[in-house]
N, C-alpha and C positions, 0 to 999 in steps of 0.2 A: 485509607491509611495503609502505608506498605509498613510491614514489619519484618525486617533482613533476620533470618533467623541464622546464616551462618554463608561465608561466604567463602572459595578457596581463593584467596590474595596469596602475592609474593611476599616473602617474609619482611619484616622494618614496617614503620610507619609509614603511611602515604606521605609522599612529597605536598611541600606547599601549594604550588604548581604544576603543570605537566599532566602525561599520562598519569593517570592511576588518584588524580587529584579528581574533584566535584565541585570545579567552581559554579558561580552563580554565570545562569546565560547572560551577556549583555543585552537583553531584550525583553528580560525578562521582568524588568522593575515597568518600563513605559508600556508592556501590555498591561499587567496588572492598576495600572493608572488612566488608562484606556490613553492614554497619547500617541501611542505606536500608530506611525504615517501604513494607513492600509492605499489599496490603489483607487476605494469609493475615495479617500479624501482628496486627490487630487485635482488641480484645479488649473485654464491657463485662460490668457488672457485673449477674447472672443470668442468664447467655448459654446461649441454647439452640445445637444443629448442626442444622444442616439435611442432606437428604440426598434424592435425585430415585431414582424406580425408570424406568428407561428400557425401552423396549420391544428384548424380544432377536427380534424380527422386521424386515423388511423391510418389509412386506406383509399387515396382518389387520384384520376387524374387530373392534371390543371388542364382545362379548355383554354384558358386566358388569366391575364390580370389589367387591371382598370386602375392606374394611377392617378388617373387625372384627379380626384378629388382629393387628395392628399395634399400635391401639391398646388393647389389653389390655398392650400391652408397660410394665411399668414405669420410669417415665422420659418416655415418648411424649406431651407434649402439643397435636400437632396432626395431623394428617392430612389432606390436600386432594387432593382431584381436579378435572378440569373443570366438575364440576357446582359446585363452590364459586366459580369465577367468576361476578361479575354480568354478566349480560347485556351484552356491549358491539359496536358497529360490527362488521361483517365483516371479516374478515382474512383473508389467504391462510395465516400459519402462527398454528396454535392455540399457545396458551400448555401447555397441556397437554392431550394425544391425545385427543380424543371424537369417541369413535363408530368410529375406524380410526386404525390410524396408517400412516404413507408412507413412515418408513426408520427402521434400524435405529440402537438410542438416542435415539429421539422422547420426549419426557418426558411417563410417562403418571399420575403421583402426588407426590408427597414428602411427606415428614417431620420435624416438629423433636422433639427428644429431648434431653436434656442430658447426652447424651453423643456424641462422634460415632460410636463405634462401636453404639452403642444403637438410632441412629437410621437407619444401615445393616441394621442386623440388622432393624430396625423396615419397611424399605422394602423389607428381600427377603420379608417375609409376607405382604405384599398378593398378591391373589389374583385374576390379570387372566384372564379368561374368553378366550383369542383363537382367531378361527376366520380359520385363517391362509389367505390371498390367493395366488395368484402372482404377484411380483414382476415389475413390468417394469424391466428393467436395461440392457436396449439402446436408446438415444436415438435410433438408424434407425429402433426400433421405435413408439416414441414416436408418432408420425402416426398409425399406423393399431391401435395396442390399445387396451385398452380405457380410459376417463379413470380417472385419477386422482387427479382433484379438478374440484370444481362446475365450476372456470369453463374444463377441458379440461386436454389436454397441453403444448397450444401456446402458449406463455410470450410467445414476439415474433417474429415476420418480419418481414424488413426489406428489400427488395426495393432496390438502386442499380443505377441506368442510367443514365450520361454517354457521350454521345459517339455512333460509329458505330456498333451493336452486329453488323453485318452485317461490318467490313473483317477481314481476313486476315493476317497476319503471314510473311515471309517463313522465319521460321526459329520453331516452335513447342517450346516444352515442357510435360510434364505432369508435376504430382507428385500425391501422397497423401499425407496428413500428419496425425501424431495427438502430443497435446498430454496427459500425464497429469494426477491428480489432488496437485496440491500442499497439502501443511498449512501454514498461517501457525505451527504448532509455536512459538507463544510460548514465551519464557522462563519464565514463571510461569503458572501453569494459574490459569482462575478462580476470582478467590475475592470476596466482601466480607461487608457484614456490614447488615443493616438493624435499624432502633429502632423501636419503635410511637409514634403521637405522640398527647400527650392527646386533638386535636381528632379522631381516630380515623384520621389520618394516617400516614404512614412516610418515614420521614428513612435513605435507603442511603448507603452509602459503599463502593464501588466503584472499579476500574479501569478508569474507563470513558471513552473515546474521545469521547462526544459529550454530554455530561453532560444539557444542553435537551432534546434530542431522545430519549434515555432516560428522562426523568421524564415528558414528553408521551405516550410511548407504553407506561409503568407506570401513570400516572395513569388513560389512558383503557382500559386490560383490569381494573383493578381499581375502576370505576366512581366515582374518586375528582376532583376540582375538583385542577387543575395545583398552585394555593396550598399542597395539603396533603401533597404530597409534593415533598421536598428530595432534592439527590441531592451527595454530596460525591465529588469525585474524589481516591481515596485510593490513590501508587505505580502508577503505569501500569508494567508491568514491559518497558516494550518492545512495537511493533505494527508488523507490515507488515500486516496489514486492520484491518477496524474494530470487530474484536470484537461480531460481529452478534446473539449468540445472546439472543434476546430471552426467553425463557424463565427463563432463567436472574436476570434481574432482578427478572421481575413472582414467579414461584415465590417466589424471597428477601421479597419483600414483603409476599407473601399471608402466608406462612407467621409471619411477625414480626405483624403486622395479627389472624392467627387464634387467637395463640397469647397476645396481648399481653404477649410479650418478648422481647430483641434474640434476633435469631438469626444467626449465622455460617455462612458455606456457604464449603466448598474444594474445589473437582473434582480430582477423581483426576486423572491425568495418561488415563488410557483415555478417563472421561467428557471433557476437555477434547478428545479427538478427535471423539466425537460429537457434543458443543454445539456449535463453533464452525464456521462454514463454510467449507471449500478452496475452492483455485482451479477455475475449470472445468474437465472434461476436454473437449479439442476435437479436433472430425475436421474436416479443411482437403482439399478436392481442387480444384487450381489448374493454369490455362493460359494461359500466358504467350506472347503473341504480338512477335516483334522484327523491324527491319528485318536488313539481311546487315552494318550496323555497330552492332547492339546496341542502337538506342534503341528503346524498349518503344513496340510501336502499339497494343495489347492486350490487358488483364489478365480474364482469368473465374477468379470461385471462386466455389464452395460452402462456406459454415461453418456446422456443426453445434455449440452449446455446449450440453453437458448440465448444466440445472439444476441435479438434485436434485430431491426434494421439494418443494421449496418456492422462489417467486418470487424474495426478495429481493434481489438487485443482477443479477439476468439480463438486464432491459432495456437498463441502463447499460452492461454489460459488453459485450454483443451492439453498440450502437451503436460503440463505439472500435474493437470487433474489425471491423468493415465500413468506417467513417470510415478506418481506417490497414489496410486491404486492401493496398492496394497499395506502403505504405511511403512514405521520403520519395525519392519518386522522381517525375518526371512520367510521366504517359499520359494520351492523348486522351482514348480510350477504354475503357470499364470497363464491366464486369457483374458485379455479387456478386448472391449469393441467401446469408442468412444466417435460421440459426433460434436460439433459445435454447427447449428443449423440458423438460417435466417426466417424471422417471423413479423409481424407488425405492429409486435411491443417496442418499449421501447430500447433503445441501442445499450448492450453492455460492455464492458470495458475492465481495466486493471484495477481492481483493490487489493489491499492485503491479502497477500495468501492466495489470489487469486486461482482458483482450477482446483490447487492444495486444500483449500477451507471445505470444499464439498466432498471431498474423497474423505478426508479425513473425519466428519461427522458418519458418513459412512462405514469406514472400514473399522471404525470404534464401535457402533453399534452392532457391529457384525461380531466384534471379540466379546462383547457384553453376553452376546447370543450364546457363543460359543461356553461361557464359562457356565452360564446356566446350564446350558445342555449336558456338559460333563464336572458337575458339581465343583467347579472351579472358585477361587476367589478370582475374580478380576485382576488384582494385583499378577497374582500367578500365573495366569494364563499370558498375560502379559511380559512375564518375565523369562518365559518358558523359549517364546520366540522373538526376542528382542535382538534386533540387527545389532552389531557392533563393528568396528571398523576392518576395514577387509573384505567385509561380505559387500555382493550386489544386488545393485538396484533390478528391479523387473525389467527396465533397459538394458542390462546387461554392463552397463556402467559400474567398477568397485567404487566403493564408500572407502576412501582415500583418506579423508579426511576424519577428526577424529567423532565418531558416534556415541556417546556416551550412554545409552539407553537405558538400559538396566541401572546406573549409577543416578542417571534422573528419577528413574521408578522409585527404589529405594528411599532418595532424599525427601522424598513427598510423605514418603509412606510412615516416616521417622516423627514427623511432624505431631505433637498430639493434636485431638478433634477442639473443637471449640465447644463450649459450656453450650445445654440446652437454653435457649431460651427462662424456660418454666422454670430451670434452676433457682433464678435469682429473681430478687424483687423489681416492680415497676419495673417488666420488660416487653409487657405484653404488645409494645407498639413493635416490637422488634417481629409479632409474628406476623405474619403473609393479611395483608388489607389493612394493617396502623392500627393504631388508636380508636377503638368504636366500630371495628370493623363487623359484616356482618357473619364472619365465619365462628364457629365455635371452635374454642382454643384445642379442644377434646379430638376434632378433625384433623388436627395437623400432625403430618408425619415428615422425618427427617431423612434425607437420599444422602450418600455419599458415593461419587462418582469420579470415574479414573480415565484420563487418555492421555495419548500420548500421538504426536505429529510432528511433522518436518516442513519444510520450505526452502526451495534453492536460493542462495544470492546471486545476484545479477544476472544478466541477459542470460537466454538460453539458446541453444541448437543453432551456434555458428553467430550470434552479436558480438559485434565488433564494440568490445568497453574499452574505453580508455576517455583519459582525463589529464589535460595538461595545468601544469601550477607554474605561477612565480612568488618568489620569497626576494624580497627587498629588505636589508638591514639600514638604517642611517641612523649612527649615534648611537643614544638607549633605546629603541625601539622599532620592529619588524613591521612591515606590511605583507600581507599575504594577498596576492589578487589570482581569481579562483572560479568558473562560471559555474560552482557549485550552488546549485540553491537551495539554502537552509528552507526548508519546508516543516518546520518542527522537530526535526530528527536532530536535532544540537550539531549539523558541521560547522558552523562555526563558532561554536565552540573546541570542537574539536581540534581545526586547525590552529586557533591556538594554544591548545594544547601541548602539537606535535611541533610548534618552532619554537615553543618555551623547553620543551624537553631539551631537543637537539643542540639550539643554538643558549638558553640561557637567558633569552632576554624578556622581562616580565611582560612588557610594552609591547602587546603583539596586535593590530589593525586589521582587521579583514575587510577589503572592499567589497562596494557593492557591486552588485552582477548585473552585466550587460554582453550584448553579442558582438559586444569589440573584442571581449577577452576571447580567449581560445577555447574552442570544445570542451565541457566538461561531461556534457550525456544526461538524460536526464532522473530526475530524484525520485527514484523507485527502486526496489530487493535491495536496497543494504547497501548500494552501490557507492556512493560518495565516502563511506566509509573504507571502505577498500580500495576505491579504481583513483579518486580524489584527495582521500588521503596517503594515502600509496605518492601521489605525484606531489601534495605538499614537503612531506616526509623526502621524497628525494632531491627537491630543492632546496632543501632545507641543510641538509647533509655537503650538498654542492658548495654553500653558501660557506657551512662550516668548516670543511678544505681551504677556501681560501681566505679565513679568518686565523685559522692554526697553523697555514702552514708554513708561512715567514716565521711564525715563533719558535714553530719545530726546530729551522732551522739555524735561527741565532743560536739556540741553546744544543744543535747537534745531533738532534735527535729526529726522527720519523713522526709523523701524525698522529700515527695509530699509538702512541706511549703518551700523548695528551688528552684529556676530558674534560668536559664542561658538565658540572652538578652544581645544583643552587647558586646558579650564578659568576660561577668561579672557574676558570681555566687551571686546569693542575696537573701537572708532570707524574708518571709513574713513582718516580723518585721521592718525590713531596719536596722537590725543588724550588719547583716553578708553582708559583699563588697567586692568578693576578684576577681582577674579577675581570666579568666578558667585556661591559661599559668601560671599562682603560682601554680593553684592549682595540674597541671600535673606535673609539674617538677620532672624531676627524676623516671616518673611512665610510665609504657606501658601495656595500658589496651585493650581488643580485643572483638571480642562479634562475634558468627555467628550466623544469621537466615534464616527463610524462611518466604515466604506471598504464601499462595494457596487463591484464592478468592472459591466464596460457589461454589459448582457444580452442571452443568446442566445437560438434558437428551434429547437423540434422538428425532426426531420426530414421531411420529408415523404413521399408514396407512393413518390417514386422514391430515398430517400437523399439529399435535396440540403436544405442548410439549413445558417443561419450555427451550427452547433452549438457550438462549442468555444470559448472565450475567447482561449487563446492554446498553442502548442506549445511543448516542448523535445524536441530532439533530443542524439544521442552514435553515436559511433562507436566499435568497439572492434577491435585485431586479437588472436586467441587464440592460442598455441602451445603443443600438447598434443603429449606422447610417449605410442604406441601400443606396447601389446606386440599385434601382429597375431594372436598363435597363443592367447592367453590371451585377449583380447578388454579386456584392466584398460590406461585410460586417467589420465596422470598432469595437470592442467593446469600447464602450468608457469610462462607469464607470459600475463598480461592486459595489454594496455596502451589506454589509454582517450583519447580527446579528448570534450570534453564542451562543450556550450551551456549556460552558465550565466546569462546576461544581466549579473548584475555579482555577483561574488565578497564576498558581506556578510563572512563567515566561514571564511576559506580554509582551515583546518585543519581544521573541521568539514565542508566541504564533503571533502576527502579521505575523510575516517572513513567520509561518509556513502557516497561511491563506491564505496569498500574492500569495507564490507558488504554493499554491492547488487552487487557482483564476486561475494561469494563466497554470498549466496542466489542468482545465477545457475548458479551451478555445481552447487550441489543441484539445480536445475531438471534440468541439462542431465546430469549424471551418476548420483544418488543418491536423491530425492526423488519418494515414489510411493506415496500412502496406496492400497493395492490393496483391493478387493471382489470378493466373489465370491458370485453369487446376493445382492447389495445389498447383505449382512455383511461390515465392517472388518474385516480379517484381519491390523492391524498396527495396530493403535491404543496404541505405545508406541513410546516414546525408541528401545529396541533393535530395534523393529520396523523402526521407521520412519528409514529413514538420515538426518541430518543431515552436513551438511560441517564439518567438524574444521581445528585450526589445521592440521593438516598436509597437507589437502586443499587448502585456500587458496593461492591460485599468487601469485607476487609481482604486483601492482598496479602498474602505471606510468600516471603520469597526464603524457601527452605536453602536453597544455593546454587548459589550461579560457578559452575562447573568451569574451570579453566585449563582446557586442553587444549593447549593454542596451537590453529591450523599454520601449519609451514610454510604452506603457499600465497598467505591472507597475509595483507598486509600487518603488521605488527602480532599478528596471528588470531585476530579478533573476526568473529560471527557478526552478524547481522543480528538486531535484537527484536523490531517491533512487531513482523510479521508473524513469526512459527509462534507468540502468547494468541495473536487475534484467530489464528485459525484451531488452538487448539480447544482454549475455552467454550464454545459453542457446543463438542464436542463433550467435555467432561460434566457443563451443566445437565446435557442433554442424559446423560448417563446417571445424575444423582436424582434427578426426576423420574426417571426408569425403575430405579430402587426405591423410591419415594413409595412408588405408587404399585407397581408391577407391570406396568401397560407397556406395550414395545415403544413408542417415541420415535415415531419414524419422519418427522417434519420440525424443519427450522421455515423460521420461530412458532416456539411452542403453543398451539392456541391453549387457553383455558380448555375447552372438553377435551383436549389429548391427557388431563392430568386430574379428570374427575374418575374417581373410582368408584361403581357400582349404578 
């Protein structure tokens, strides 16, 4: 339950409609009803299944494969391997295993059958020759075993040095700090469905995140011109990454292409843990140098981010985790050595916060260190060196935009505690193990714990973002066509939002997305918010030029002395009253744009460069009851201040908090796909813990800070990432005061929080 304790809005009542309104999502009622069309439901007529045989190794080369008894299966009309790809460009990850595979559920075949169980049965006969490898699985290992793969182990080093690197700190601490393996554990495992197309093409439909950028990189492993392959996005069922698994499209493709007929593919809930990529696991070992009043003269880390397998978002991820080394805090002085290394786990990739979420549990527990050591309050030490706008990043980058840090500290801090438990009656289910539990209520001790973290929006070190929109008016009612895809994050909501502000008209349509429409990039850091709204908003405005401005000029006047508010076109004067619906009647006006925000650059040898577009930052404090003797931690309230730059969607922005609270709390207590010798040893719902409504601590949003950035579209931040990477952070710190124990691992096992 979120509880808005105080929020800075522009002055007047929220509009009915528009920015700054909380309408209900359109999507919202047929999830809740379970009818929402996902991409399992889809269905055509002659449909095959598809089905992948994954490698149950780590670690082997393929001698051979043996199809023959697959397709003897009745039923079975296709079988592929990598020899059936054409020839295409080099790639770091094959579409499917040749020659070796690098982790366990690498996709080394599949199959279409017209049945699904036929074509499972059909995929366990293949007959893979493996001469199995030893796995490397330790990423310290990594530098010096043996490669595995052409172009080495070593994925990125990223080497920063600002400042003095020789000066000394009066008062020093050290930590050690390891960051587990998170699943993005979607709601809905992957599914869709591809068609063959006469021109010898394939038309998918999918839940796919970045629709462009998935048919570019289908088109070009299956040696096909962009034109001939389409790709529709069908039910995104929810994403915090970006649903990477590239395999899983071009296999769907090939297979419809070989078979010449649709074929449908569902991943088990197991294979959806081996397709898709987790978070990185990282090892963090940090020295934090301060004067004898706490302000940081100092910082050195080492970060280790273990790949996986395969490259995919390790660069990206590695630059944020060095860029916010240090937090939003100032220091002169800095030295990180950062690596992203390949190993024979399995492949990692972009979630939330990604790079950020690990520094950040880090450089928090390094301030916690620091305040013990010079009798600090947390709070204060924290406020002591609290970035604010102007100062730079450890890149050398200024913080341009606005930082509000100290002003989020503050807001938290304002906030009163929550009532003990023991206070009040029948509450005892409320302490750590429920109802009956076997801890004694006498054991339990209560943590209250403080961080604070950042995360950039959109692409980094020279990505080219930009997002084109069309806005259509006919009659009462807009359509917006847009290749944004709503993955949970409300754009569409949003954009109608931004054509009901602009244009007036309640009736606003959002199409659904396909790679007919124009580029929009794909839906990750905040981006559709700014790069996609940014282009609805200025066709929008396009639209409305050529709606005002014959009116302008019967009546003599200029554009800009006309407005559209609730519905009504009005002259400065209060001349002119005519509502927008008169004034379109009979008329169908159209406008295309785009929004590129300014562009960045690489880093360079030492980490220094304009990398990042713009930050948001949030502050959280946590309060967790410990049972000390049992180690079972309950969280009980979150309370958050947050930088939003301007509040489009105030109740959406809470939701989106809410749930970056409580995938925080999976971080920090529950969430932990384990391997052993490379092999998933939890590749399920039951395995693999998730946080439940009752896990979920109550949500306080103290206030969402509205210093709207200049350069951001309508001047609005990016909301879901900077809660998921800080929470992790601030529980991990109320469990620290709980107990006394350093806390140096996400997620928290039980013995990290038994005391004595």
């Amino acid at each position: 339950m979120t509880d808005q304790l105080d929020r800075t809005a522009e002055a007047g009542a929220a509009p009915a409609f528009g920015l700054g309104s909380s309408p209900l999502r359109s999507d919202a009622l047929p999830k809740a009803l379970g009818i929402y069309p996902y991409a399992a439901d889809l269905w055509a007529e002659g449909l095959l299944w598809g089905a992948v045989l994954r490698s149950p190794h780590p670690h082997a080369r393929i001698a051979g494969i043996d199809t023959s008894a697959a397709l003897a299966v009745p039923g079975v009309h296709a079988v592929v391997t990598a020899a059936d790809l054409p020839a295409a460009e080099e790639s770091d990850r094959p579409v499917l295993a040749a020659g070796v595979v690098r982790h366990h559920g690498e996709p080394v075949a599949a199959v279409a059958a017209d049945h699904p169980d036929t074509a499972r049965l059909a995929a366990s006969l293949i007959v893979v020759d493996y001469q199995l490898l030893e796995p490397l699985t330790d990423p310290e290992q990594a530098f010096n075993g043996p490669a595995l793969h052409p172009s080495g182990n070593l994925l990125r080093h990223l080497p920063l040095r600002r400042g003095d690197q020789e000066v000394v700190g009066e008062v020093v601490v050290e930590g050690l700090y390891q960051v587990g393996r998170q699943d993005p554990a979607p709601i809905g495992a992957e599914a869709g469905l591809a068609v063959p197309r006469p021109d010898g093409g394939v038309e998918l439909h999918l839940s796919s995140t970045d629709p462009h950028g998935d048919r570019r990189r289908v088109a070009a492993r299956l040696g096909l011109e962009q034109d001939r392959v389409r790709l529709v996005v069908t039910g995104v069922p929810g994403a915090t990454a970006d649903r990477e698994d590239l395999s899983f499209q071009v296999v769907l493709a090939l297979l419809a292409v070989r078979s010449g007929r649709p074929v449908k593919m569902v991943l088990t809930r197991e294979e959806s843990f081996q397709a898709h990529a987790a978070r990185h696991p990282a090892l963090l070992r940090y020295r934090h140098h301060a004067d004898a009043q706490g302000k940081l003269v100092k910082v050195e880390a080492q970060i280790l981010l273990d790949g996986g397998a395969y490259a995919d978002a390790s660069a990206e991820s590695l630059a944020a985790a060095t860029a916010f080394a240090v937090g939003p805090y100032v220091c002169p002085n800095v030295s990180v050595d950062a690596w992203a290394v390949r190993t024979n786990n399995p492949p990692a990739g972009r979630m939330r916060g990604e790079g950020a979420l690990q520094s950040c549990f880090a450089h928090e527990s390094q301030l916690d260190l620091l305040a013990a050591r010079l009798g600090l309050d947390p709070l204060e030490i924290r406020r002591r060196n609290a970035m604010a706008t102007g100062d730079a990043l450890p890149t050398g980058q200024a913080v341009t935009c606005p930082a509000p840090v100290a002003a989020l500290l503050d807001a938290v801090a304002e906030v009163p505690l929550p009532a003990l438990p023991l206070d009040e009656p029948d509450t005892d289910w409320l302490l750590p193990g429920g109802p009956g539990g076997a801890g004694d209520p006498a054991a339990v001790r209560r943590g209250i714990g403080y961080a604070v973290g950042m995360v950039h929006m959109l692409g980094a070190e020279g990505a080219d973002e930009v997002s084109t929109a069309t806005v259509r008016v006919s009659g009462d009612h807009a359509t917006v066509i847009c290749a944004a895809v709503d993955a949970g994050q409300g754009f569409a909501t949003l954009a109608r939002q931004i054509v009901q502000s602009v244009l007036g008209v309640g009736e606003v349509y959002v199409a659904p997305v396909d790679s007919d429409q124009s580029i929009a990039g794909p839906s990750a850091r905040g981006r559709h918010t700014w790069v996609s709204g940014g282009a609805v908003e200025r066709a929008a405005l396009m639209v409305r030029h050529q709606l005002l401005a014959p009116i302008a000029a019967d009546f003599g006047m200029s554009v800009e002395l006309l407005s559209i508010a609730d519905g009504k076109i009005t002259s400065y004067d209060g001349v002119l009253g005519m509502p927008v619906t008169e004034a379109l009647e009979g008329k169908e006006l159209w406008a295309t744009a785009q929004c590129r925000p300014h562009p960045t650059e690489p880093l360079d040898e030492a980490g220094q460069g304009d990398a990042f577009v713009s930050i948001a930052f949030c502050a959280m404090r946590a309060v967790v009851d410990v049972d000390i003797e049992l180690g079972a931690v309950r969280v009980v309230d979150v309370t958050v201040a947050q930088d939003v730059g301007r509040a489009l969607n105030p109740g959406q922005i809470e939701d989106r908090i809410e749930a970056a609270v409580a995938q925080g709390v999976g971080t920090a207590l529950l969430e932990d796909l384990r391997t052993a010798g490379g092999v998933l040893l939890n590749p399920s719902l039951t395995g693999y813990r998730l946080p439940t409504a009752l896990d979920t601590p109550d949500v306080r949003i103290a206030k969402l800070v509205e210093e709207r950035d200049v350069v951001a579209t309508f001047g609005a931040k990016a909301v879901s990432a900077v809660p998921a990477v800080v929470a992790p952070a601030a529980v991990a710190a109320a469990v620290r005061a709980a107990t006394g124990l350093p806390v140096g691992r996400l997620p928290i096992p039980p013995q990290d929080a038994v005391v004595g």
